[in-house]
C-alpha positions as CSV (number, residue, x, y, z in Angstrom):
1,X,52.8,103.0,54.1
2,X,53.6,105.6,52.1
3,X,51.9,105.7,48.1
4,X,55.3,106.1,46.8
5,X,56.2,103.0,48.0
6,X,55.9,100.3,45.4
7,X,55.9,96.3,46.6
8,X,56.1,93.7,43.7
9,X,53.2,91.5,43.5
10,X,53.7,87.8,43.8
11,X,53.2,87.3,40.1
12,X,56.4,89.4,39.6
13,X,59.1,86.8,40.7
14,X,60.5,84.1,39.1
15,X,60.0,82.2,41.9
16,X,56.2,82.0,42.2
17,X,56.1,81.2,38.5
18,X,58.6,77.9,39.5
19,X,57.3,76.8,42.7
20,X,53.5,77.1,40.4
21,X,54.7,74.7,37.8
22,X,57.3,72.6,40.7
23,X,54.2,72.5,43.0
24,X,51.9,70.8,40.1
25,X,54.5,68.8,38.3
26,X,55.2,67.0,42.1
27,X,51.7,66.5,42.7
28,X,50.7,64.7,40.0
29,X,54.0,62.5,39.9
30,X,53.4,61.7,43.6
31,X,49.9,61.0,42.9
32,X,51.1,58.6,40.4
33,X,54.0,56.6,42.1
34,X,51.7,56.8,45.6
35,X,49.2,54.5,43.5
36,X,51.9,51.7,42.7
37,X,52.3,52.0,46.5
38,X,55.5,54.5,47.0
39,X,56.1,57.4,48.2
40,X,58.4,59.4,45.9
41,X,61.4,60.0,48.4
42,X,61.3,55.7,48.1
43,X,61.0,56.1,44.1
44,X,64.5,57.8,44.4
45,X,66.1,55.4,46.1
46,X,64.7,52.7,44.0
47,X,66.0,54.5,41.1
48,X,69.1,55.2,42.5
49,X,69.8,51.5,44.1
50,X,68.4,50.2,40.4
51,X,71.6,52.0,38.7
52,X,74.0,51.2,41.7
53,X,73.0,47.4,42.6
54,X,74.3,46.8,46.5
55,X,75.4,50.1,48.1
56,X,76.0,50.8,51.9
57,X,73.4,53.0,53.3
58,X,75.8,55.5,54.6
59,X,77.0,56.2,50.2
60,X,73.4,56.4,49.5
61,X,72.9,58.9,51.8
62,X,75.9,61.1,50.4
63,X,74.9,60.7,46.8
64,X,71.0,61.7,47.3
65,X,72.0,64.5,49.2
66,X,70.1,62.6,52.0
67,X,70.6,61.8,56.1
68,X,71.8,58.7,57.0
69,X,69.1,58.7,59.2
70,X,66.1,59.2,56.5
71,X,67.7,56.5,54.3
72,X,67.4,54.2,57.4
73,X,63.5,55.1,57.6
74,X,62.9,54.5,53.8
75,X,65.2,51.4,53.5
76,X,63.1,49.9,56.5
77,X,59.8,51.0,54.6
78,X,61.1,49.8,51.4
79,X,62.0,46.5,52.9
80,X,58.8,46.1,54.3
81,X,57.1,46.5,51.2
82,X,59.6,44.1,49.9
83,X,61.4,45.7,47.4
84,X,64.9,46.1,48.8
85,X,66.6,43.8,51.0
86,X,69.3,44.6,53.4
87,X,72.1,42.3,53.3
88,X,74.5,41.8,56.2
89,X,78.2,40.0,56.0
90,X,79.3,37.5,57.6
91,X,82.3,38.7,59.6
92,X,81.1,42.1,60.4
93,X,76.7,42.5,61.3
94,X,77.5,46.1,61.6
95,X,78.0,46.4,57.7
96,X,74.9,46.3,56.0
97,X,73.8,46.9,52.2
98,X,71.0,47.4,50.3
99,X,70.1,46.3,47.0
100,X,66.8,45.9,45.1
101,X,64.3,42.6,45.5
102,X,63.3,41.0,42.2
103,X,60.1,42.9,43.0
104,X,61.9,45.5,43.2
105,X,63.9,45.3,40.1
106,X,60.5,45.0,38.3
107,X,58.7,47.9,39.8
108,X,61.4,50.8,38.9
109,X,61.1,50.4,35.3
110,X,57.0,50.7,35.6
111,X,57.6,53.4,37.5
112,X,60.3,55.2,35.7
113,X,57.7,54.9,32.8
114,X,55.2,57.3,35.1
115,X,57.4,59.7,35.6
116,X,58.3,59.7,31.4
117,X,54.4,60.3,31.2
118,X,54.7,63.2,34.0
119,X,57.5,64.9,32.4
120,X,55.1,64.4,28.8
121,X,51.9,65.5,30.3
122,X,53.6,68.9,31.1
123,X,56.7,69.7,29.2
124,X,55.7,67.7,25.9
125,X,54.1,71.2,24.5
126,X,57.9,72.5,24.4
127,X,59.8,72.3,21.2
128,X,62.9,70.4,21.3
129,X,64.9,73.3,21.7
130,X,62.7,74.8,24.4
131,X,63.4,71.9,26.8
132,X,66.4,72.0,26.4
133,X,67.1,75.9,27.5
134,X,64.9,75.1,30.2
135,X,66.7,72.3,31.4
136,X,70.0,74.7,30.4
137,X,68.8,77.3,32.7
138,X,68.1,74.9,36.0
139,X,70.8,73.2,35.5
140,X,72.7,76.8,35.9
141,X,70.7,77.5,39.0
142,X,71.7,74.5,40.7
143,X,75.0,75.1,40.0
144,X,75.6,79.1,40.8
145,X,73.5,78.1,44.1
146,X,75.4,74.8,45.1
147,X,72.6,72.7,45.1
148,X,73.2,69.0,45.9
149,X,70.2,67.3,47.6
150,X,67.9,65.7,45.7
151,X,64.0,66.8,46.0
152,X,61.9,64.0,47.6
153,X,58.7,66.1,48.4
């Protein structure tokens, strides 16, 4: 290689410095929700089925960005743990929907509270006005990139 060729080090990109911070912030949040016995790809869709009440696997999927196929596998974890229950009608056992257990019900709030503390533990150092550039700023990345699923891992 020749010497007048320069390469940027990894320190150099905005990037590494995101994936650094992302890469901790996730850890320690699954580390927390993992202890209360989820996973946090189920912690979404608790969250999300807590704000929705009975939804059809197949909306769930669109709105978490999500396969109908990997809301299948967490809805069938989930309702083994017993905190959602899938609900079948009458005239149609095709249709199916899913809505939160009373166990259920009572474990999102717990563990929306760990994820408060998470968000605490490493942005509470910003000033009011810091957070909310940063937040600012994401949001504008997710937007000029398209984003639309939702990070379970």
């Amino acid at each position: 290689m020749p010497e007048s060729t320069k390469i940027s080090g990894l320190e150099t990109h905005l990037g590494y410095w995101l994936r650094f911070v992302s890469n901790h912030v996730s850890h320690a949040f699954s580390l927390k929700v993992e202890a209360s016995g989820v996973t946090v790809a189920e912690w979404v869709v608790l969250r999300e089925l807590y704000d929705r009440g009975s939804v059809v696997p197949s909306h769930l999927a669109d709105a978490l960005g999500m396969t109908r196929g990997a809301i299948s596998k967490l809805a069938d974890r989930l309702a083994a743990k017993g905190l959602v229950s899938k609900d079948t009608s009458r005239d149609d056992r095709r249709y199916q929907a899913l809505s939160l257990t009373d166990a259920g019900k009572a474990l999102v709030p717990q563990l929306a509270a760990l994820a408060d503390e998470n968000d605490t533990a490493f942005f509470g150092h910003l000033s009011a006005e810091e957070r909310v550039a940063l937040e600012k700023t994401l949001r504008d990345i997710v937007r000029h990139q398209g984003l639309k699923s939702i990070p379970v891992e």
